[in-house]
Residue frames as a rotation matrix with the C-alpha (Angstrom) as fourth column:
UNK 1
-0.780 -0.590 -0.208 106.39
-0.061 -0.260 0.964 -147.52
-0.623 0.764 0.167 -284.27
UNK 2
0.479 0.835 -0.270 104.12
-0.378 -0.081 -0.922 -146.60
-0.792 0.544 0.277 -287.71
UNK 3
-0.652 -0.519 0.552 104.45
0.320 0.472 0.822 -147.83
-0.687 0.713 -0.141 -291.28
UNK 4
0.429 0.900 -0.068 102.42
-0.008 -0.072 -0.997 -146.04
-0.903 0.429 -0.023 -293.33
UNK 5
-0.893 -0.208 0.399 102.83
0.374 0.152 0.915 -147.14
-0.251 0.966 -0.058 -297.11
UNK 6
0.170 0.625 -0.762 100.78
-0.514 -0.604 -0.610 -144.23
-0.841 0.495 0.218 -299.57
UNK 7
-0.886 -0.379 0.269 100.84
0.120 0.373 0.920 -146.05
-0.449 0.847 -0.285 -303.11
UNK 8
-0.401 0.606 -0.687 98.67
-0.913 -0.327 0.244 -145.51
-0.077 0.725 0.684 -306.34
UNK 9
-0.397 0.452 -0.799 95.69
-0.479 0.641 0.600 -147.86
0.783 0.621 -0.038 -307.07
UNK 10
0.438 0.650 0.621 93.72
-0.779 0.619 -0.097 -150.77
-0.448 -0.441 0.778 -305.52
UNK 11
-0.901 -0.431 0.045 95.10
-0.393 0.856 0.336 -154.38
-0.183 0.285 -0.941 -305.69
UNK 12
-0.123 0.880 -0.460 92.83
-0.991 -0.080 0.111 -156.52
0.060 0.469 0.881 -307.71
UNK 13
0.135 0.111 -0.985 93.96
-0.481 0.876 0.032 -159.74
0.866 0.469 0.172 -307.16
UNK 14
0.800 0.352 0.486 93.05
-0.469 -0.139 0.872 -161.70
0.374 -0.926 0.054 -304.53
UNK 15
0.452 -0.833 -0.320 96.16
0.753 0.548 -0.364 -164.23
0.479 -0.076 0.875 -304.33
UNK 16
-0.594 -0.749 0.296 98.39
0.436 -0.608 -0.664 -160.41
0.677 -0.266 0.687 -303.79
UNK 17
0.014 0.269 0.963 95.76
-0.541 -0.808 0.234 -158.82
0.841 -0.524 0.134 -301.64
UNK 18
0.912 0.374 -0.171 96.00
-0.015 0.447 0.894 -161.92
0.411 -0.813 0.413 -299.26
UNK 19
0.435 -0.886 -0.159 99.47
0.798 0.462 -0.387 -161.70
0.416 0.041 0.908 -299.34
UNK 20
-0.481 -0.039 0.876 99.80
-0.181 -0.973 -0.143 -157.71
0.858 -0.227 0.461 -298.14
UNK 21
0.454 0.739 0.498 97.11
-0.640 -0.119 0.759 -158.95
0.620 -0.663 0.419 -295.35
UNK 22
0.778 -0.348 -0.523 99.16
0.487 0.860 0.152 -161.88
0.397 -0.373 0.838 -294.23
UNK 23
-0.332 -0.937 0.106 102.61
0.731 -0.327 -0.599 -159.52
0.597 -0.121 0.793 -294.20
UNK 24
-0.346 0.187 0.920 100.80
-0.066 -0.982 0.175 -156.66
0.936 0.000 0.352 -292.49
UNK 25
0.907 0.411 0.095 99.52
-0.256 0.358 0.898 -158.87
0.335 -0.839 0.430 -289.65
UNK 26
0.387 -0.876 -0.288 103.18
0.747 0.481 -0.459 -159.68
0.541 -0.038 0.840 -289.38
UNK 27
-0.597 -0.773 0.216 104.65
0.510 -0.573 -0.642 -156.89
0.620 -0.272 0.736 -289.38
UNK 28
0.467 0.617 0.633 101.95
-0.338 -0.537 0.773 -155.37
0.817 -0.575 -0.042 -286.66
UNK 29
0.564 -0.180 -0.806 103.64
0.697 0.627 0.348 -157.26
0.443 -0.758 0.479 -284.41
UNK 30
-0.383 -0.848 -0.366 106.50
0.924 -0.349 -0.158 -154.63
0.006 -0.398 0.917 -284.78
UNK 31
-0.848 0.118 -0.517 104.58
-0.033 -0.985 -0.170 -151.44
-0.529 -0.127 0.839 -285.62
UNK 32
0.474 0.872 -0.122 101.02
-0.102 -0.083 -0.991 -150.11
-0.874 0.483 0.050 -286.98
UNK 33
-0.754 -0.464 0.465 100.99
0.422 0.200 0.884 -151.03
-0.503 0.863 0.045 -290.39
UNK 34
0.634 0.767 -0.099 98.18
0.112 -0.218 -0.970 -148.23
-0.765 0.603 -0.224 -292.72
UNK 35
-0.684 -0.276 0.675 98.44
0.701 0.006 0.713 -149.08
-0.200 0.961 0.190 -296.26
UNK 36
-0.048 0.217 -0.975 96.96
-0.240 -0.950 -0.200 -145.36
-0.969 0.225 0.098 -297.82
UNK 37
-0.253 0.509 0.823 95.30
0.946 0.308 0.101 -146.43
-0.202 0.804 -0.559 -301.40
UNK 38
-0.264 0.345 -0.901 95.29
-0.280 -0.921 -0.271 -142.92
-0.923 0.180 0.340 -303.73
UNK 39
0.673 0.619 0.405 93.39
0.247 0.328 -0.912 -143.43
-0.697 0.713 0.068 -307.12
UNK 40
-0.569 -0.567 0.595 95.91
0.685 0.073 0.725 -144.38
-0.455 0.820 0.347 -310.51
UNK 41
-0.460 0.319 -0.829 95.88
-0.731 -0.666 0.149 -142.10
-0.505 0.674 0.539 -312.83
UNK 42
0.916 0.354 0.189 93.82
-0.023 0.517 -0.856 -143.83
-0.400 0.780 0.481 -316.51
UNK 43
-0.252 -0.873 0.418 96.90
0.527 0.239 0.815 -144.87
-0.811 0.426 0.400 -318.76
UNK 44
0.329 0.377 0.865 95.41
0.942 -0.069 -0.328 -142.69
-0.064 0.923 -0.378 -321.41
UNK 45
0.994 0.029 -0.105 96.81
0.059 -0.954 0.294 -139.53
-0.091 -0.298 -0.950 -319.81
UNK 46
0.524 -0.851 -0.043 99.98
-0.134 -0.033 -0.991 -138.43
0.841 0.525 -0.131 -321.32
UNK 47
0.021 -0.635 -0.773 103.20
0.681 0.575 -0.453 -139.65
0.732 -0.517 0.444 -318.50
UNK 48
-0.900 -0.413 0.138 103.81
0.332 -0.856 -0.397 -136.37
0.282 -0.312 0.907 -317.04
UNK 49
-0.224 0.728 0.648 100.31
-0.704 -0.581 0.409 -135.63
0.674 -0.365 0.643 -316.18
UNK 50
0.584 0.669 -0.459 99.64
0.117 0.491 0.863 -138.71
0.803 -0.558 0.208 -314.46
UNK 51
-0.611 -0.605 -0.510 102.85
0.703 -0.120 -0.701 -138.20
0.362 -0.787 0.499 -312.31
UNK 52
-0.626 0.197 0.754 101.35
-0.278 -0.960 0.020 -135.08
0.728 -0.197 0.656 -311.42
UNK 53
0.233 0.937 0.261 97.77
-0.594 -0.076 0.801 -135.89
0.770 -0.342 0.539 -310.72
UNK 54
0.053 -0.351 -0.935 99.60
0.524 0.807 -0.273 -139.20
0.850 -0.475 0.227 -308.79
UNK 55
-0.227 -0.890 -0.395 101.77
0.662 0.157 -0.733 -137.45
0.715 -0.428 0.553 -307.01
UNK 56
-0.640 0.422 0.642 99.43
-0.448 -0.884 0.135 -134.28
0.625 -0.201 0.754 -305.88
UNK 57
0.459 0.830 -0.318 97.17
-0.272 0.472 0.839 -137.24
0.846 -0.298 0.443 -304.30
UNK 58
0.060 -0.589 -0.806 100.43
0.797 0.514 -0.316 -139.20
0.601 -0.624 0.500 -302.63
UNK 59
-0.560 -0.661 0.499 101.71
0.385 -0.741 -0.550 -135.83
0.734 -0.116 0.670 -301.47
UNK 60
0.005 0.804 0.594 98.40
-0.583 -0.480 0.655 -134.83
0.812 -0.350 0.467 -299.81
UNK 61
0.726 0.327 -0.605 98.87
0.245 0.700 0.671 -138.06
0.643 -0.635 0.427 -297.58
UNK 62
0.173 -0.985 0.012 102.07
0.714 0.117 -0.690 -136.79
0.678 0.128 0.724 -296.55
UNK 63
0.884 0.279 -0.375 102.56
0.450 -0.722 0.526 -134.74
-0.124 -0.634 -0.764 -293.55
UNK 64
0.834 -0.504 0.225 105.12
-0.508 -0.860 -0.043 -131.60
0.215 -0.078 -0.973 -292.81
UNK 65
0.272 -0.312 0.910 106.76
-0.916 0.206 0.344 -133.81
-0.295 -0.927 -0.230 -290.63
UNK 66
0.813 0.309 0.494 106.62
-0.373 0.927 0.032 -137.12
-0.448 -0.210 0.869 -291.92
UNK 67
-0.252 -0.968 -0.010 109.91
-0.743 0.187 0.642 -139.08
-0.619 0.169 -0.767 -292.66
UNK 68
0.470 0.859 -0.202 109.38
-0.616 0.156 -0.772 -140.22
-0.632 0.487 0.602 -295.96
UNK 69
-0.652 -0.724 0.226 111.31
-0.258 0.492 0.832 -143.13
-0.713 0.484 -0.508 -298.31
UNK 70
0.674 0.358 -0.646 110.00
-0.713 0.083 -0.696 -143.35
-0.196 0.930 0.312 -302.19
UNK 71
0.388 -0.102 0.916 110.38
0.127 0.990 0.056 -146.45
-0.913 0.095 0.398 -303.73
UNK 72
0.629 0.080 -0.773 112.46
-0.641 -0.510 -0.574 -145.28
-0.440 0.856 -0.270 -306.89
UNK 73
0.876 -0.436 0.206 114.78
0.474 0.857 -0.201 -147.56
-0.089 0.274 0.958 -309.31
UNK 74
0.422 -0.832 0.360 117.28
-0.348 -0.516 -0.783 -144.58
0.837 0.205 -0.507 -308.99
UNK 75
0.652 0.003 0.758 117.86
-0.464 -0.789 0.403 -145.38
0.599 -0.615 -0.513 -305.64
UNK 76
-0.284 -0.938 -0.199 119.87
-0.863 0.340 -0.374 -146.88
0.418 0.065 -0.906 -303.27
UNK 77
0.210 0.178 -0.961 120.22
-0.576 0.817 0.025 -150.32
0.790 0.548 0.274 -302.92
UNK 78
-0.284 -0.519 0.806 120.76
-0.952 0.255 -0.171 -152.72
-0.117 -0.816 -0.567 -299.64
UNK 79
-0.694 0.172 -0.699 121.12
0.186 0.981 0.057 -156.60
0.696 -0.090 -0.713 -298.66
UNK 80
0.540 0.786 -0.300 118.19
0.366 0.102 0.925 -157.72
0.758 -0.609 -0.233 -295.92
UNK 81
0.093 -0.518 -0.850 121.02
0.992 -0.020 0.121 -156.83
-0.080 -0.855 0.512 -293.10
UNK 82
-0.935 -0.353 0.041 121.97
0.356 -0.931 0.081 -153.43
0.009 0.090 0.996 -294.30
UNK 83
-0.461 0.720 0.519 118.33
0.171 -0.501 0.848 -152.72
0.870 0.480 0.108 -294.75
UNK 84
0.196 0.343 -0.919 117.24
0.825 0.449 0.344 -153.97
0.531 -0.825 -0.195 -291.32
UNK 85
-0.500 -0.457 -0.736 120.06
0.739 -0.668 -0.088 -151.37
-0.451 -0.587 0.672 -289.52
UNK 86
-0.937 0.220 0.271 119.19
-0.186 -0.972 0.146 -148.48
0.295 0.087 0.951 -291.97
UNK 87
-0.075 0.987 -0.145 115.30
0.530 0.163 0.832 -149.37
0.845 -0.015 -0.535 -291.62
UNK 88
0.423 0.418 -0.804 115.04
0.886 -0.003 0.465 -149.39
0.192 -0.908 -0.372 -287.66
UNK 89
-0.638 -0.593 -0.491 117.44
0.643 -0.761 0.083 -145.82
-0.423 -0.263 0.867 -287.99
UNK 90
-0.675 0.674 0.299 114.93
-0.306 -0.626 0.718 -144.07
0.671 0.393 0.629 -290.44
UNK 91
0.335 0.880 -0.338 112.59
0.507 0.134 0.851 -144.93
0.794 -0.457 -0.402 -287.54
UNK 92
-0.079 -0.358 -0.930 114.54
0.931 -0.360 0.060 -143.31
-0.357 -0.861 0.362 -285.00
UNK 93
-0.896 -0.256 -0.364 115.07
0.204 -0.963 0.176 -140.19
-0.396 0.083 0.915 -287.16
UNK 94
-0.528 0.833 0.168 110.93
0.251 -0.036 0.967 -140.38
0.812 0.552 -0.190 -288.22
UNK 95
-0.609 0.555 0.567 110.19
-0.736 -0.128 -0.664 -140.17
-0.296 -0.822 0.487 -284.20
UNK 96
-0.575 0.459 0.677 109.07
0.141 0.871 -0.470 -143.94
-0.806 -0.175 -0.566 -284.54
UNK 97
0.404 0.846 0.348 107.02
0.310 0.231 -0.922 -143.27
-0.860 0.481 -0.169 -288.41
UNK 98
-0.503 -0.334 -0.797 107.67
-0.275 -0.812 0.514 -143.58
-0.819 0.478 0.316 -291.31
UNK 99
0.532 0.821 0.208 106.26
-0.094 0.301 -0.949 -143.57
-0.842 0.485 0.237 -294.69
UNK 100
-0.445 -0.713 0.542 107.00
-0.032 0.618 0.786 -145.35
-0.895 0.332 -0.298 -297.36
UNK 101
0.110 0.653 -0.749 105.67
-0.807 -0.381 -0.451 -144.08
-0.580 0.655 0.485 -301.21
UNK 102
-0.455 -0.305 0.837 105.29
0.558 0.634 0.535 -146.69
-0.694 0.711 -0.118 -303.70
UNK 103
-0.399 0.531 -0.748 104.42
-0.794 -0.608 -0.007 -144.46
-0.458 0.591 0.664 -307.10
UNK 104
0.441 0.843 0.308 102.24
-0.394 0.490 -0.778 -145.71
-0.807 0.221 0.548 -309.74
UNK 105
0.383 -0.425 0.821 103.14
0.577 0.803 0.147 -147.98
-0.721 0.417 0.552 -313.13
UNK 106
0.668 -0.521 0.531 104.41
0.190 -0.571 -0.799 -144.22
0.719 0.635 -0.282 -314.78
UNK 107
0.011 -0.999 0.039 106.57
0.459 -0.030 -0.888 -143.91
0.888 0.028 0.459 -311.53
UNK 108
-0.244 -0.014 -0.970 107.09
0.814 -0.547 -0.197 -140.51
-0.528 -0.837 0.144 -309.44
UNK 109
0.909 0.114 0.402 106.12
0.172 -0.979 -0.111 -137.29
0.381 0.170 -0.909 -309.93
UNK 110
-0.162 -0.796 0.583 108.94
0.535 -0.567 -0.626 -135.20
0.829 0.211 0.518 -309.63
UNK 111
-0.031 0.319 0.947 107.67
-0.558 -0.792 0.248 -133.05
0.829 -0.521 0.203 -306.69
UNK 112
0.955 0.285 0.079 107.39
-0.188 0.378 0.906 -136.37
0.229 -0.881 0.415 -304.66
UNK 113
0.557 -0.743 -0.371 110.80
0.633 0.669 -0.389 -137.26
0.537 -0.018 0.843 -305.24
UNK 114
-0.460 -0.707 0.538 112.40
0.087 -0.638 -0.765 -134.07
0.884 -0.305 0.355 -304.28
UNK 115
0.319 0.458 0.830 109.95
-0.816 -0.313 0.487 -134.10
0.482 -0.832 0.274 -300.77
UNK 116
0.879 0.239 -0.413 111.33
0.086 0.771 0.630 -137.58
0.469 -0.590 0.657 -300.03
UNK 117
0.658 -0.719 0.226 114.12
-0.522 -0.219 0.824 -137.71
-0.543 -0.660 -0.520 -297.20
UNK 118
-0.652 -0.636 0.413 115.72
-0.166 0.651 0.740 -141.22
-0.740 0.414 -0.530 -299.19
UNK 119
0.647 0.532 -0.546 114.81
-0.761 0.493 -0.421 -142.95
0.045 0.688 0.724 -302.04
UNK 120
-0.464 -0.478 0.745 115.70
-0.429 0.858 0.283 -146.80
-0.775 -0.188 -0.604 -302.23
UNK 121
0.358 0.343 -0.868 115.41
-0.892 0.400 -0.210 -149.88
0.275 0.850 0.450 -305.05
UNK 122
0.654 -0.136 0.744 114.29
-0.284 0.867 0.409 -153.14
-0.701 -0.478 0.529 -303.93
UNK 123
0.003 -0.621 0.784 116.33
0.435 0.707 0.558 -154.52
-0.901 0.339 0.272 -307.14
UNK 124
-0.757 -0.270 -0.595 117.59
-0.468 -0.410 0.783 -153.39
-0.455 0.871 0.185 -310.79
UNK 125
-0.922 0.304 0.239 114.53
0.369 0.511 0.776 -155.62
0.114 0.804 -0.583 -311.59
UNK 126
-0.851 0.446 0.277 111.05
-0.498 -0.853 -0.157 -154.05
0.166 -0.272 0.948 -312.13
UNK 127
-0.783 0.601 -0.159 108.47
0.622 0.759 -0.190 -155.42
0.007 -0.248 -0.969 -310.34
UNK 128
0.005 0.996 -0.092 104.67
0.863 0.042 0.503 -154.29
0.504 -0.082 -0.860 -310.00
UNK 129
-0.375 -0.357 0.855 103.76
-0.651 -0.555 -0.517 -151.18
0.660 -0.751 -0.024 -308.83
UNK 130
0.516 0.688 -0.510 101.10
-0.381 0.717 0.584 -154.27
0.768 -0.107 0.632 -306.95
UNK 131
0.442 -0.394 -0.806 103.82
0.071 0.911 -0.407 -156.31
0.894 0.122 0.430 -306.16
UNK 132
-0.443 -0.872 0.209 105.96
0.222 -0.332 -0.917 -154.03
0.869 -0.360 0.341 -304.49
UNK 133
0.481 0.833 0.274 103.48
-0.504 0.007 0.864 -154.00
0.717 -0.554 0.423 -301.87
UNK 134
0.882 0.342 -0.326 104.16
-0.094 0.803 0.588 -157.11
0.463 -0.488 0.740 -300.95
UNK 135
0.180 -0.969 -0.167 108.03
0.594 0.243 -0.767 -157.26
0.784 0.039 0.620 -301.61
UNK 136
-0.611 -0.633 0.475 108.66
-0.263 -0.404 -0.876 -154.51
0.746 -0.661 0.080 -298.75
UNK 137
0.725 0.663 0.188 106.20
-0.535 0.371 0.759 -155.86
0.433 -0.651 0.623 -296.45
UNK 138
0.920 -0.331 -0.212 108.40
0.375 0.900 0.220 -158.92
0.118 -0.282 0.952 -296.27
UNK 139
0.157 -0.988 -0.011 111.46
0.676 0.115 -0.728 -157.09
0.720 0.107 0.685 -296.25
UNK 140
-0.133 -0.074 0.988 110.14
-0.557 -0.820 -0.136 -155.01
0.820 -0.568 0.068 -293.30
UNK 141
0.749 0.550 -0.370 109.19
-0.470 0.834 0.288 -157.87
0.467 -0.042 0.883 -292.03
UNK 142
0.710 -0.693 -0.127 112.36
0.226 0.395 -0.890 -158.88
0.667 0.604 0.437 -292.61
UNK 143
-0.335 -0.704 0.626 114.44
-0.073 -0.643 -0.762 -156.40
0.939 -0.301 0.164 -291.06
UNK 144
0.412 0.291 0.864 112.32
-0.830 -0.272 0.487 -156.45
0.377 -0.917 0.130 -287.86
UNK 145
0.981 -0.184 0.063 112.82
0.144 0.905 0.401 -160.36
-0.131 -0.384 0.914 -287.12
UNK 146
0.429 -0.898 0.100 116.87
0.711 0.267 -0.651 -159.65
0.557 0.350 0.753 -287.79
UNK 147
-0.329 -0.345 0.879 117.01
-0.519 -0.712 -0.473 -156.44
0.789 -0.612 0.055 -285.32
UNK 148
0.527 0.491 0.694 115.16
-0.844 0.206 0.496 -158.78
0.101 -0.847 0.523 -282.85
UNK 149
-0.121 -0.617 0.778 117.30
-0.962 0.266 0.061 -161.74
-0.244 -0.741 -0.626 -283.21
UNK 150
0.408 0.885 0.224 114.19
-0.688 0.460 -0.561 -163.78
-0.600 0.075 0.797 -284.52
UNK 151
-0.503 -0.586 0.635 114.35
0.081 0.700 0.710 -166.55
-0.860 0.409 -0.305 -286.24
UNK 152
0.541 0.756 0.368 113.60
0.258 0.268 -0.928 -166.48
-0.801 0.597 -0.051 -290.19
UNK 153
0.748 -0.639 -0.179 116.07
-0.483 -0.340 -0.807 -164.84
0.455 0.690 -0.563 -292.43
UNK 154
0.787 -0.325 0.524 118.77
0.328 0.940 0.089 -167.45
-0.522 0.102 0.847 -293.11
């Protein structure tokens, strides 16, 4: 199995980049794990262009093929169980890969949303686009050690 997560920017802090390195060695156990790093737009560029320019970058990482889930606050919601089952299915129907968009701190482009297969929301609260790194790491993480049986989710 793959995991490729495409997201806008470069993490700057080291506390969250050790934390993405720590979950990614994790989750390697269950599948490759390539985190894809496309350059943020500048925050001076009106909303709607940076989605663009974003999303023309994300998109480019993005194969024909590639079973894709976009991290969006429209979307739909699961507990760690419900995520686990749907997770290890959107691998079955990815042919063992998928990818996983996190947009930048203006969102999506439009153009990515309508190319993604789902779109999910870790929570009605907004976190980082940074953060969210981390937060589905662990909750892939997550989901593997609960399809396996593992101990850790409680």
């Amino acid at each position: 199995m793959k995991l490729r997560i495409v997201c806008a920017g470069k993490i700057k802090d080291k506390w969250l980049s050790d934390g993405i390195a720590e979950y990614s060695k994790r989750v390697s156990k269950y599948a490759k794990v390539e985190i894809v790093e496309v350059a943020d737009s500048p925050d001076t560029l009106p909303t709607a262009q940076a989605l663009d320019q974003e999303g023309k970058r994300m998109l480019a990482r993005i194969g024909a093929g590639d079973y894709v889930i976009v991290m969006d606050l429209h979307g739909k919601q699961f507990t760690s169980e419900e995520w686990s089952e749907h997770m290890i299915h959107a691998f079955e129907k990815g042919g063992a890969e998928i990818v996983i968009v996190i947009g930048g701190s203006c969102g999506l482009s439009p153009e990515l949303v309508e190319r993604a297969n789902e779109r999910i929301c870790l929570s009605k609260m907004t976190y980082t686009h940074q953060m969210t790194r981390l937060i589905i790491l662990e909750q892939v993480y997550r989901a593997f050690k609960i399809h396996y049986g593992e101990k850790y989710h409680k």
